[in-house]
C-alpha atoms as a printed R data frame, in Angstrom:
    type eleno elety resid chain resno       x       y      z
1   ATOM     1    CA   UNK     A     1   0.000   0.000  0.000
2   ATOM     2    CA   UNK     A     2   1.319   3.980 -1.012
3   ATOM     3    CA   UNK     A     3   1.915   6.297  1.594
4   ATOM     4    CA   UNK     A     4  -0.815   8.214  0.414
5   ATOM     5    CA   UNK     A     5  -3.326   4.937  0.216
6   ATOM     6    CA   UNK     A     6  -2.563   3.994  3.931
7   ATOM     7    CA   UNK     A     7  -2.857   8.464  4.879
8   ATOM     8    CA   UNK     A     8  -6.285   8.408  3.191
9   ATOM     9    CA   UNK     A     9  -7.630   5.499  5.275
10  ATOM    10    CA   UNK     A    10  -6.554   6.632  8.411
11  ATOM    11    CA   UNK     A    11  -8.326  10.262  7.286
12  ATOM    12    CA   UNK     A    12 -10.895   8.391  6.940
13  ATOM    13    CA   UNK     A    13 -10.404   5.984  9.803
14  ATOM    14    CA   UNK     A    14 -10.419   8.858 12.088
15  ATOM    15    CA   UNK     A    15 -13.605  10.534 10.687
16  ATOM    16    CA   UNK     A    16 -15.655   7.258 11.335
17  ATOM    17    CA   UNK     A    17 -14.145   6.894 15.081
18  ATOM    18    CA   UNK     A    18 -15.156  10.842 15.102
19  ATOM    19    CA   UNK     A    19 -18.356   9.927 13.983
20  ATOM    20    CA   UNK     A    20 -18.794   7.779 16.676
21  ATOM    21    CA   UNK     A    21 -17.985   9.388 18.886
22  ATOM    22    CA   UNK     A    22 -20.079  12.219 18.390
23  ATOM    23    CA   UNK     A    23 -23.248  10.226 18.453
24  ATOM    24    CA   UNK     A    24 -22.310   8.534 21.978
25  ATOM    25    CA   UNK     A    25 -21.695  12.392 23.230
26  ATOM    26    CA   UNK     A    26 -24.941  13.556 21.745
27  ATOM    27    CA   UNK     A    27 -26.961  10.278 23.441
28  ATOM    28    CA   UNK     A    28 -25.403  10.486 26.643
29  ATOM    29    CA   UNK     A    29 -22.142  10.283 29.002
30  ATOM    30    CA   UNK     A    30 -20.742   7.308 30.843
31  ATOM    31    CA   UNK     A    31 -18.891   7.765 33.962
32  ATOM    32    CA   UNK     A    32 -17.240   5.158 36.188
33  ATOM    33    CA   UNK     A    33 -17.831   5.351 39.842
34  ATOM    34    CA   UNK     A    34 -17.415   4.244 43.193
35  ATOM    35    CA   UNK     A    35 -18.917   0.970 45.225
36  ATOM    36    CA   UNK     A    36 -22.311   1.389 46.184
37  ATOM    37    CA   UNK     A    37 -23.768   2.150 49.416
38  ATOM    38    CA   UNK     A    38 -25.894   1.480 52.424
39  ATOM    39    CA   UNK     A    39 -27.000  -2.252 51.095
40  ATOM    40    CA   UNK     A    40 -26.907  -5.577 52.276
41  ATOM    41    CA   UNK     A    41 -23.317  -7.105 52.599
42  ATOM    42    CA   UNK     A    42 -24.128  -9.628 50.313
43  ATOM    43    CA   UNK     A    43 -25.227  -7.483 47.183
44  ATOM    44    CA   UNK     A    44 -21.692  -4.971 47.837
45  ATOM    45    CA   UNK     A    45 -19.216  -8.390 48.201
46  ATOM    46    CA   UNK     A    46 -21.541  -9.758 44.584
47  ATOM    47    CA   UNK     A    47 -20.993  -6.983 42.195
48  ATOM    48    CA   UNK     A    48 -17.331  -5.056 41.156
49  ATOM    49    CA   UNK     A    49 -16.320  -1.639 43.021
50  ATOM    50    CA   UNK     A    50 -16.514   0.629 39.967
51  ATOM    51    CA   UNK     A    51 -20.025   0.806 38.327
52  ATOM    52    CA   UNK     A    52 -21.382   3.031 35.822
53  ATOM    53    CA   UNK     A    53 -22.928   6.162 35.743
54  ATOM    54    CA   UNK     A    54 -25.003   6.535 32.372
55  ATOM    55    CA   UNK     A    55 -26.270  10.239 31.581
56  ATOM    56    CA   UNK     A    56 -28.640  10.626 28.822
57  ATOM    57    CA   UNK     A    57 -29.005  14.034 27.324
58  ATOM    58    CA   UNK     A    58 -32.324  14.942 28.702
59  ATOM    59    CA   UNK     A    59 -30.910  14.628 32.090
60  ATOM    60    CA   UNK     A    60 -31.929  11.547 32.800
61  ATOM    61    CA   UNK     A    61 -29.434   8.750 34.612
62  ATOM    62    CA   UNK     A    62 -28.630   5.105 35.804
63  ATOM    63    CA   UNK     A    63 -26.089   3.514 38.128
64  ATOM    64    CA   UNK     A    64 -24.876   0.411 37.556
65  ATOM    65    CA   UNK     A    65 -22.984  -2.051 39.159
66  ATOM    66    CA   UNK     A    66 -22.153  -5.500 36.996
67  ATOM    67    CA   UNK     A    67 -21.568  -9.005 39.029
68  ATOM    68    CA   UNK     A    68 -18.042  -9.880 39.239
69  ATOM    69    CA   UNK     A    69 -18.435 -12.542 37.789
70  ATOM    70    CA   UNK     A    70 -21.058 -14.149 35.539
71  ATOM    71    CA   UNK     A    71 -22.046 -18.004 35.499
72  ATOM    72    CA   UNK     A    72 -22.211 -18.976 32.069
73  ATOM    73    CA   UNK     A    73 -24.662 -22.349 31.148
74  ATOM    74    CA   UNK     A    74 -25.947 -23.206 27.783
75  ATOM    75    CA   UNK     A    75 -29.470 -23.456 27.624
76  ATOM    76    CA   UNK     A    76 -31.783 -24.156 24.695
77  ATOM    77    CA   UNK     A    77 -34.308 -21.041 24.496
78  ATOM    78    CA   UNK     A    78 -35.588 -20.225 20.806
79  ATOM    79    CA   UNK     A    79 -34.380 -17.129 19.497
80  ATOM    80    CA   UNK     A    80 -32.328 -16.132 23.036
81  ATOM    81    CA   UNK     A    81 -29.343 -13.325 22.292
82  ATOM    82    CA   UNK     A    82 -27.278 -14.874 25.516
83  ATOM    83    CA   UNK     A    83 -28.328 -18.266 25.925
84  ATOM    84    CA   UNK     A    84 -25.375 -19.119 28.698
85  ATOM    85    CA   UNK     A    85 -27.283 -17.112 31.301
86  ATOM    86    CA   UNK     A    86 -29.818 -18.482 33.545
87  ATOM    87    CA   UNK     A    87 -33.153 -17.118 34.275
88  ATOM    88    CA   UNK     A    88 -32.718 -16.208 37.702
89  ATOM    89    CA   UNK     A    89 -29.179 -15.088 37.423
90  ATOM    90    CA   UNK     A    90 -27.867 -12.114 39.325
91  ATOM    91    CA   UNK     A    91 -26.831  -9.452 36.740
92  ATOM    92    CA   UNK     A    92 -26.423  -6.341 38.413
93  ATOM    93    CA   UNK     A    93 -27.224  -4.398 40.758
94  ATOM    94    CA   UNK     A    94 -28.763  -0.774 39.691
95  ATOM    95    CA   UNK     A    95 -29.966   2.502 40.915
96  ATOM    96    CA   UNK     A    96 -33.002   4.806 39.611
97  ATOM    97    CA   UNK     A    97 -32.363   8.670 40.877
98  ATOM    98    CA   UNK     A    98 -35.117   9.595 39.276
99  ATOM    99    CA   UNK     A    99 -36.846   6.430 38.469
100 ATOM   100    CA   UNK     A   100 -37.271   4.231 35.808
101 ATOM   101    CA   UNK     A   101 -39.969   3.536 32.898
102 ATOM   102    CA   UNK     A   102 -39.694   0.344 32.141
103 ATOM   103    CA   UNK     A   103 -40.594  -1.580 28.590
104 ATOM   104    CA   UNK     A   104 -43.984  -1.980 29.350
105 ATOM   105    CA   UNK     A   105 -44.477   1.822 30.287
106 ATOM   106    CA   UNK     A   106 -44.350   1.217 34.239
107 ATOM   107    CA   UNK     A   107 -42.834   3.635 36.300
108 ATOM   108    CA   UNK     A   108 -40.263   2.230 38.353
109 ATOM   109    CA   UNK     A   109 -39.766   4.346 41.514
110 ATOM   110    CA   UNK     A   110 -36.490   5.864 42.336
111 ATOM   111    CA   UNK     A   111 -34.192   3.509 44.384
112 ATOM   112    CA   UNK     A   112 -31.832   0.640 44.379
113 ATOM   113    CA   UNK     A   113 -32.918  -2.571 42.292
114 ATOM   114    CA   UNK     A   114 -31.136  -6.033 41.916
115 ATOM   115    CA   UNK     A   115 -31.396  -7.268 37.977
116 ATOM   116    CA   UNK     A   116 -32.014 -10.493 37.295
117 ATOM   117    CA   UNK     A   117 -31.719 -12.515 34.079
118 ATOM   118    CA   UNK     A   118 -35.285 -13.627 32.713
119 ATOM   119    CA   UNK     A   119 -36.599 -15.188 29.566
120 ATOM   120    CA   UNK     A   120 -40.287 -14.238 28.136
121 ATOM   121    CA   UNK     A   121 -42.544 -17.829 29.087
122 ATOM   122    CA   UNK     A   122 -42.646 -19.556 25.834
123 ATOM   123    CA   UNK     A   123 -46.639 -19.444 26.136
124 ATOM   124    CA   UNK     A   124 -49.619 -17.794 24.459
125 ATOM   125    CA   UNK     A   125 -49.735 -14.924 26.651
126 ATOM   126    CA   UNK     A   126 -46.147 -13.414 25.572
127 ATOM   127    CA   UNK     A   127 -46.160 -13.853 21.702
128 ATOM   128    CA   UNK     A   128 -44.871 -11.150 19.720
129 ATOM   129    CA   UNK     A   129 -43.891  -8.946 23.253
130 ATOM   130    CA   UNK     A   130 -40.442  -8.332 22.438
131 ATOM   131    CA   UNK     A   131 -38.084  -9.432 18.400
132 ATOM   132    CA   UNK     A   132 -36.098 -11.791 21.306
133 ATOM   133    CA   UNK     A   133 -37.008 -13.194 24.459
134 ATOM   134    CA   UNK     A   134 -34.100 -11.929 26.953
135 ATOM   135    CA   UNK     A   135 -35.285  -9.427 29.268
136 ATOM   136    CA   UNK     A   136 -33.779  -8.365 33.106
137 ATOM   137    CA   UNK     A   137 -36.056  -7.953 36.179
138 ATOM   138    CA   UNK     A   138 -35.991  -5.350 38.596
139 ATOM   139    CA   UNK     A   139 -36.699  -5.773 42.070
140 ATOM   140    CA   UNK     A   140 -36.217  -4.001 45.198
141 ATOM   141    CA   UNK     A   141 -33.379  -4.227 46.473
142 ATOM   142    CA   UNK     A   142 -34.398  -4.361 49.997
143 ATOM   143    CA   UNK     A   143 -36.772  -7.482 48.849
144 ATOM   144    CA   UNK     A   144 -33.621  -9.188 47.323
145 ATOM   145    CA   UNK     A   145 -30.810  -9.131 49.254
146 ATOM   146    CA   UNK     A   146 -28.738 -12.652 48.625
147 ATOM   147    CA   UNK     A   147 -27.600 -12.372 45.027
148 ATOM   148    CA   UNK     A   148 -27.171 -16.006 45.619
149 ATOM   149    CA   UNK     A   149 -30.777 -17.449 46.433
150 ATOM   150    CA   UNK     A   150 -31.831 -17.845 42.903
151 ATOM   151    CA   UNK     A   151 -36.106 -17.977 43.450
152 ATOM   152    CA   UNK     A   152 -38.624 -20.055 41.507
153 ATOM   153    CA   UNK     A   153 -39.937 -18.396 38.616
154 ATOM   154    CA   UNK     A   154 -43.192 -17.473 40.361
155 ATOM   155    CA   UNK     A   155 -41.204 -16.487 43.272
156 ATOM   156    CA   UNK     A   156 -39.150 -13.984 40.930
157 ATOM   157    CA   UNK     A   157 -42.152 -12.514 39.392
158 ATOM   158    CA   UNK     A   158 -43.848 -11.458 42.693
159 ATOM   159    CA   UNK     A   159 -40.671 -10.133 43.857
160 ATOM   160    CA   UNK     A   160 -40.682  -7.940 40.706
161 ATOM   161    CA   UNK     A   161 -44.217  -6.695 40.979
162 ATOM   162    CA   UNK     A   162 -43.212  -4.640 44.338
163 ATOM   163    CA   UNK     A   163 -41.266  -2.361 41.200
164 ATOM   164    CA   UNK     A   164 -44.122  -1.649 39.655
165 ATOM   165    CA   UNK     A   165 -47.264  -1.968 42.374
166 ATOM   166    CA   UNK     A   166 -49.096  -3.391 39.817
167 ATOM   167    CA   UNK     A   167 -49.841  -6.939 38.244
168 ATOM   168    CA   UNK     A   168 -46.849  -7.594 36.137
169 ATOM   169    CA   UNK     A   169 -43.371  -7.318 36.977
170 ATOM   170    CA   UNK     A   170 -40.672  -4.505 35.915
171 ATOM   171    CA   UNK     A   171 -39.052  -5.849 33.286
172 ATOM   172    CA   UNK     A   172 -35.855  -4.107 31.308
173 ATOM   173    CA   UNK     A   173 -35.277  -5.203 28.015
174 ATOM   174    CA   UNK     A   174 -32.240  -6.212 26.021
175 ATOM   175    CA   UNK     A   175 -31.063  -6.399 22.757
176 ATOM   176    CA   UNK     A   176 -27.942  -7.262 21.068
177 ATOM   177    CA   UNK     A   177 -24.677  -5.728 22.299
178 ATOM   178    CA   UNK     A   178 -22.884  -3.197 20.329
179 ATOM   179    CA   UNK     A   179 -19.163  -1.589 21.314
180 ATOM   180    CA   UNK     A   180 -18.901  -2.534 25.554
181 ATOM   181    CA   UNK     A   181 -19.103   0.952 27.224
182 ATOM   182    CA   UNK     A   182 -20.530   2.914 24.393
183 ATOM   183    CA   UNK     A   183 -24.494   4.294 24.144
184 ATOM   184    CA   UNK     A   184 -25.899   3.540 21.512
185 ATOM   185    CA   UNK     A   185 -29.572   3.431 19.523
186 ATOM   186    CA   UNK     A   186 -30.684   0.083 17.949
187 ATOM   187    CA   UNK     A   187 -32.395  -0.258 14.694
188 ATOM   188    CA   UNK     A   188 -36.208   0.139 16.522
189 ATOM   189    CA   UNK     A   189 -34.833   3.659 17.820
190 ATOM   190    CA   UNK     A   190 -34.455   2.204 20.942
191 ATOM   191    CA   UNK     A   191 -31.236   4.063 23.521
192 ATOM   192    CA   UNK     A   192 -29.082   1.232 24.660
193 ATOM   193    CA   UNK     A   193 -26.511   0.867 27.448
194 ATOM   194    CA   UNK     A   194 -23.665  -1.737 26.231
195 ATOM   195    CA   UNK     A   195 -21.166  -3.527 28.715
196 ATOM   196    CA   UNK     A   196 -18.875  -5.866 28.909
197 ATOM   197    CA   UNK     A   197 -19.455  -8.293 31.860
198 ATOM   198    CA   UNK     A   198 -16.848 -10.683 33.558
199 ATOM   199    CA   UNK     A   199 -17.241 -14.178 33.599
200 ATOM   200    CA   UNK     A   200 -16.486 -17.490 34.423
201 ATOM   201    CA   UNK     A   201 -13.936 -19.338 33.031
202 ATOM   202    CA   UNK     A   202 -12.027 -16.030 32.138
203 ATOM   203    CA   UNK     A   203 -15.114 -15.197 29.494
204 ATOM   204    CA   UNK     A   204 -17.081 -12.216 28.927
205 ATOM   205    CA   UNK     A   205 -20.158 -11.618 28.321
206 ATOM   206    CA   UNK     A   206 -21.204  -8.333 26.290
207 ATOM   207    CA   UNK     A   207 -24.688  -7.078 27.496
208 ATOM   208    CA   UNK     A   208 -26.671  -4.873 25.279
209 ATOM   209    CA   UNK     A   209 -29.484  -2.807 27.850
210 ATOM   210    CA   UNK     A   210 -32.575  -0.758 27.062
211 ATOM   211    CA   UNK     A   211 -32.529   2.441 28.892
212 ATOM   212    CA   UNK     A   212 -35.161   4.177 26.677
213 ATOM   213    CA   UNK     A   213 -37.994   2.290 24.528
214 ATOM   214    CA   UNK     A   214 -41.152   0.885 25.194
215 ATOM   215    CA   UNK     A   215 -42.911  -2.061 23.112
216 ATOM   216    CA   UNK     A   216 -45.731  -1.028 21.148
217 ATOM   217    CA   UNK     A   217 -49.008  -1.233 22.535
């Protein structure tokens, strides 16, 4: 390759990573932060030190703090984007300053929520809810305090309604991950948190997480 072949890709190298860049900036900012505080011993010792502070540009913002480590199992769930979680798993552990709405359109209060792994039930009732079945739910922290106990799937549910005070649980959605620390808007428009996740065996697992969209009614 010329000289001047190899200087015009890395022109235009540099515009795309500018490019980039730009649209993270104008979606939102991601900050790393400190432990969190005043919860259970169990939740602090479960996820890493630094979390993530996500600012979207209408002011809006999430704190998140990943597990430190992520069991990985294969499963067999139709159409799944990370079929080597279990439903039930501890993901993270997050907090809502000024609350959450969720993919249904449920507000969320503000406060601390675990995150927990789920699949859509492969029934009648949930066809069509979501392109792929992975979602996370969000319960109160102060209802889930072992990220070890890993509840029945009714048990999980309930625990998930005390989000939302109403009949169906507060569920996050997730799509497929893009660039791990980046913001970023999938193809439906939605605004999407991406992070890359320790694991075990010395894996990682890329997340992709829906901080703004709601399915269509």
């Amino acid at each position: 390759m010329s000289p001047s072949h190899l200087r015009t890709r890395l022109v235009l190298f540099g515009v795309t990573l500018t490019a980039v860049c730009v649209l993270a900036a104008d979606l939102a900012t991601v900050q790393r932060i400190g432990p969190p505080e005043t919860l259970s011993d169990s939740l602090r010792q479960a996820v890493d030190d630094k979390g993530y502070r996500v600012t979207l540009d209408d002011g809006w913002s999430v704190e998140f703090w990943f597990a430190k480590q992520l069991k990985l199992e294969k499963k067999e769930t139709p159409g799944a984007l990370y079929p080597d979680l279990s439903d039930g798993q501890f993901v993270a552990l997050a907090n809502f300053p000024q609350g959450f709405s969720d993919y249904r359109g449920q507000l969320i209060p503000a406060g601390f929520y675990t995150l927990r792994y789920q699949t859509i039930p492969q029934d009648g009732n949930h066809l069509g809810v979501s392109p792929n079945p992975d979602f996370l739910l969000a319960i109160p922290a102060a209802s889930d305090p072992y990220h070890e106990q890993n509840y029945g799937l009714t048990k999980r549910l309930a625990l998930s309604r005390r989000s939302t005070d109403t009949g169906h649980p507060g569920v996050i959605a997730m799509d497929a991950a893009g660039h791990p620390g980046a913001v970023t808007k999938n193809d439906r428009g939605y605004v999407m948190f991406n992070v890359a996740v320790p694991a075990d065996e010395g894996k990682t697992e890329t997340l992709g997480i829906v901080l703004k969209g709601t399915a269509a009614q």
